[in-house]
LOKOLTI-796790 format. One record per residue (C-alpha): residue number from 1; residue in one letter; x, y, z. Coordinates in nm, 4 decimals, always signed. Layout:
// LOKOLTI-796790
R pos code       c1       c2       c3
R NUM    A        X        Y        Z
...
***
This chain:
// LOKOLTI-796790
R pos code       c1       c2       c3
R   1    X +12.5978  -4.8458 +13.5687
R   2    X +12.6302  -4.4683 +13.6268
R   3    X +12.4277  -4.3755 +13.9277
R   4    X +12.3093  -4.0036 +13.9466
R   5    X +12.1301  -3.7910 +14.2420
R   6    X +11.8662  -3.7913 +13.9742
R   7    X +11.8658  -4.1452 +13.8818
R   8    X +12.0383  -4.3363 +14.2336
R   9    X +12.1186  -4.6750 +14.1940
R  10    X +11.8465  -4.9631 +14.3980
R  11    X +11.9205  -5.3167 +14.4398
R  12    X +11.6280  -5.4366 +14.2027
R  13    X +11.8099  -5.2289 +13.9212
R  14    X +12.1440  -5.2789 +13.9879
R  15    X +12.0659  -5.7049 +13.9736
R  16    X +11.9034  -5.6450 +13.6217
R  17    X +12.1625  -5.4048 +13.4717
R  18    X +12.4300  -5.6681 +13.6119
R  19    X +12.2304  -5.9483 +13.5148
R  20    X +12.2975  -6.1135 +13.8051
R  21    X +12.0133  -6.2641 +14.0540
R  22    X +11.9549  -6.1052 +14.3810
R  23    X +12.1209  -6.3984 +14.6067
R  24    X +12.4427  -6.2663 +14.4130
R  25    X +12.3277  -5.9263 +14.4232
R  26    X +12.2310  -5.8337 +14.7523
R  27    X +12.4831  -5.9691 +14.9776
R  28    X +12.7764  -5.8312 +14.8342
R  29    X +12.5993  -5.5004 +14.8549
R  30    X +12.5885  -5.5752 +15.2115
R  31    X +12.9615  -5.6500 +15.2204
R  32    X +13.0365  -5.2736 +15.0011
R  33    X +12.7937  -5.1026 +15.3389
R  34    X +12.9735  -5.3100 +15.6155
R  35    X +13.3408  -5.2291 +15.4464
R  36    X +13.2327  -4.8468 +15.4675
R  37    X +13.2669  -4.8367 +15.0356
R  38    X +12.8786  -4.7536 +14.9956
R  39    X +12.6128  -4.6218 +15.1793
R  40    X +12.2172  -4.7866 +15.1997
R  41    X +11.9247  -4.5096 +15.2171
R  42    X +11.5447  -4.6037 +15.1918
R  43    X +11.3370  -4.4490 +14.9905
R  44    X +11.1691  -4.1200 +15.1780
R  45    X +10.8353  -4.1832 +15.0259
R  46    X +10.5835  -4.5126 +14.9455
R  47    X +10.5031  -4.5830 +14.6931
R  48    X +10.1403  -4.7867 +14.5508
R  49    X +10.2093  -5.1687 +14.4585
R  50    X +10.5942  -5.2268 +14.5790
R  51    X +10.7609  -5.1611 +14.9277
R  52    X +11.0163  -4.8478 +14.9529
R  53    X +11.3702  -4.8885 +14.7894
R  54    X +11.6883  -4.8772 +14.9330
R  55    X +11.9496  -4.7108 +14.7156
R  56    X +12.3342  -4.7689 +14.7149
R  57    X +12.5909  -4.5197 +14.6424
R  58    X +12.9684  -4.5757 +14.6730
R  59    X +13.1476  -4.3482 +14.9260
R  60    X +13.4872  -4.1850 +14.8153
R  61    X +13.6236  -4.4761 +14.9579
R  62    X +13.4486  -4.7345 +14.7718
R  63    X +13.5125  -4.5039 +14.4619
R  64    X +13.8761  -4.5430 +14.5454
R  65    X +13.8666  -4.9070 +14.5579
R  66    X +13.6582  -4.9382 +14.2596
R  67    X +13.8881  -4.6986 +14.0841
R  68    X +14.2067  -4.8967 +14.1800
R  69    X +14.0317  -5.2544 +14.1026
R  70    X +13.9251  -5.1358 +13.7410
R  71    X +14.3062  -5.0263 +13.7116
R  72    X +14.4417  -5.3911 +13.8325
R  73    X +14.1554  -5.5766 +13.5934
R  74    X +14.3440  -5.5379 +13.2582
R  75    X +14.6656  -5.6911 +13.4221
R  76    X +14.4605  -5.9629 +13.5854
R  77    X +14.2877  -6.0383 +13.2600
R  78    X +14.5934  -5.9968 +13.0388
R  79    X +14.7772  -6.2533 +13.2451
R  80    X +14.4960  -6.5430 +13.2586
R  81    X +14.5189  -6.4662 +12.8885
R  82    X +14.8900  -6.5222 +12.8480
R  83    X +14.8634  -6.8652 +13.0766
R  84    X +14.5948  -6.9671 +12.8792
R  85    X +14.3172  -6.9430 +13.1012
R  86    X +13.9771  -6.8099 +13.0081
R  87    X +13.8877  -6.5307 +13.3027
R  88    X +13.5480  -6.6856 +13.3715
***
């Protein structure tokens, strides 16, 4: 998922595009804010029919993480593959 100033990234969307539920969903957004790798704003304005969204965007250290975890994930899958392992 490619969050944008234009387009910024809210729980609600980031469960669906994950397809993951929100009990998955929400608390390990939690753990990203509390680790200092993304930052929670609400929504300035309210809006008719649903309560205001927070959004979640990584900071440079959560890009950093994310950037060195995408970089480890071949290996990781590569080697459950060579044991014989599905990655599940």
């Amino acid at each position: 998922m490619a969050s944008t100033p234009e387009s910024p990234a809210w729980g609600l969307k980031i469960c669906e595009e994950a397809d993951l539920g929100s009990g998955t969903v929400y608390p390990i957004l939690e753990r990203l804010v509390d680790a200092g790798w993304a930052v929670r704003t609400q929504e300035a304005d309210a809006h008719p029919g649903r309560p205001k969204r927070y959004y979640y965007e990584l900071t440079a250290s959560g890009q950093a993480a994310a950037a060195q975890a995408r970089q480890r994930r071949p290996r990781l899958f590569g080697q459950l593959a060579a044991d014989g392992r599905s990655p599940a």
